[in-house]
Each structure stands twice: as structure tokens, then as C-alpha cells.
C-alpha positions, -999 to +999 in steps of 0.1 A: +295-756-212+291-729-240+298-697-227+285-660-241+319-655-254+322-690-272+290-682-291+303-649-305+334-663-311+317-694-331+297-665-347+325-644-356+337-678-370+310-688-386+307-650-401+343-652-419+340-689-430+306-678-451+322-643-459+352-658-480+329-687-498+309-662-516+336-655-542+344-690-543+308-700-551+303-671-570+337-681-593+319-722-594+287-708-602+301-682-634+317-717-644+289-734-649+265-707-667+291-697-691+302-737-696+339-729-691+345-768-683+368-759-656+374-780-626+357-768-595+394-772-579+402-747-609+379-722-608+406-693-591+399-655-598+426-658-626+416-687-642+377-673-643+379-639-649+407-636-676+387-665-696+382-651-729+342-658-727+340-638-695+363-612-718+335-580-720+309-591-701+294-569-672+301-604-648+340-604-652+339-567-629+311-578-603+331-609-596+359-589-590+337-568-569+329-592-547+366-606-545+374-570-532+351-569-507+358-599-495+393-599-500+406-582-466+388-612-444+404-642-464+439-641-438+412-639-408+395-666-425+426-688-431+434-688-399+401-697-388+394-727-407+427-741-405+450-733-374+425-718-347+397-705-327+385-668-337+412-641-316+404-607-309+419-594-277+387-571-275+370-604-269+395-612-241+379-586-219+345-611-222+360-642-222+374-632-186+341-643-177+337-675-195+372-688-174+353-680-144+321-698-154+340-734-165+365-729-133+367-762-118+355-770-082+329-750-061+318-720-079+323-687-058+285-675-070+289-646-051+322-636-073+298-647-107+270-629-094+286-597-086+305-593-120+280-608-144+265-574-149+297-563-158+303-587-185+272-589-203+280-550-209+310-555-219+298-581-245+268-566-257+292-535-260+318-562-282+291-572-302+272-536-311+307-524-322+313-556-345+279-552-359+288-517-365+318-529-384+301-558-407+270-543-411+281-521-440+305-551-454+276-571-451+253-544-469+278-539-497+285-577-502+252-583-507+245-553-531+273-571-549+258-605-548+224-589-565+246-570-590+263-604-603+229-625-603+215-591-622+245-598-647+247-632-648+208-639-661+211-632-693+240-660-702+226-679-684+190-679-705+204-679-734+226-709-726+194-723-713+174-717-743+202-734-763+199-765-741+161-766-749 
């Protein structure tokens, strides 16, 4: 069974996994437009950045941008994607619920029924205040991410009108 609190956590999840790739893809995708030849395995902040055709142009500081923004979720993300489920003890306080709900044997409805009330509120409550906390992350990453495409289009025609 897939509880309230299991979705937000899978979407909190889900939220930080996509967060962190965005530099990563970002990194892969300066790569290939400038034809640095670097292994995708290769293609760190360092090793992208301080190339010397990236030297100068407006992409080197909106990847660096975007690192920065993202930067403070990477540990969350880490942890995420390769030792556990999303933790916040805020969630805790929901999850109460979710224990109930997957309890083994006869279900005391009358002990669900009377505190359900009480729990949605307190996870619609969870979830307005992390939506209040991403929302301008979100925002600015995405201002970012139009920024770099912005700066990354004209290397990119030029290398494409080369290849023609």
C-alpha cells in the first residue's frame, strides 16, 4: 500500500534526484556544442569550465550558476540515490499515519477515522511549507537554465554551420 506520506517522500525524492542532474546534463551538453571531446564520465565542473574554449565565454559563469544553485541539495541527493529513503523528521509527524494505515491485523477504523482529519492537515501543511521552500529554488534554477540555453546558441550555430 502507498501511503500519503510515501508519495511525498517519493516526490521529495524524485525532486532532488532531477535537481542535482541539471548541472550534470548541463556540463554533458556544454561538451558537446563546444566539441571538447571529453568523456561523459569526464565532464566535472573543473574539467568543463576551466577548458580554455569555455575561457571568456558568457556559458563558463551560467554553468557555474546553476552549480550554485544546485549545489546545497547534492549531500541530500547523495544520500538519496544511494543509501536511503527521503528523511525529514517534519515528515515523521505524517508518516505517524501511514504506520497506522499498513498495521497488520484488523484495522481499528474508528482510530483511522477519527485522526485522518488530523493528518491530511498536517500533510497538506508539510507540503505548502516545502513548496514554499522550492518554489523560489525552482524559479531561479530555471531562470538559470534559460540563461545558459540563451548563452549557449550561438556556439552552438556556428559550430553547426561549420558542420554544414
Amino acid at each position: 500500500m502507498i501511503t500519503r506520506a510515501d508519495y511525498i517522500a517519493y516526490q521529495l525524492e524524485n525532486l532532488y534526484l532531477r535537481f542535482v542532474m541539471i548541472p550534470d546534463r548541463s556540463l554533458r551538453l556544454t561538451n558537446e556544442v563546444f566539441r571538447l571531446g571529453l568523456p561523459a564520465r569526464e565532464c566535472g565542473m573543473r574539467t568543463v569550465t576551466n577548458n580554455q574554449h569555455l575561457k571568456g565565454t558568457p556559458v563558463r559563469p551560467r554553468l557555474r550558476a546553476i552549480e550554485k544553485i544546485v549545489k546545497p541539495y547534492r549531500k541530500m541527493r547523495n544520500t538519496i540515490a544511494h543509501l536511503a529513503r527521503y528523511n525529514d523528521p517534519a515528515l515523521s509527524r505524517v508518516e505517524v499515519y501511514s504506520v497506522l494505515q499498513k498495521a497488520e491485523g484488523p484495522p481499528d477504523d474508528s482510530v483511522l477515522e477519527r485522526t485522518r482529519h488530523f493528518y491530511k492537515r498536517e500533510a497538506d501543511t508539510y507540503i505548502e511549507a516545502r513548496r514554499k521552500e522550492f518554489g523560489p529554488i525552482v524559479s531561479a534554477l530555471i531562470g538559470e537554465v534559460e540563461r545558459f540555453f540563451e548563452t549557449l546558441l550561438p556556439p552552438f550555430r556556428r559550430n553547426h554551420s561549420a558542420l554544414k
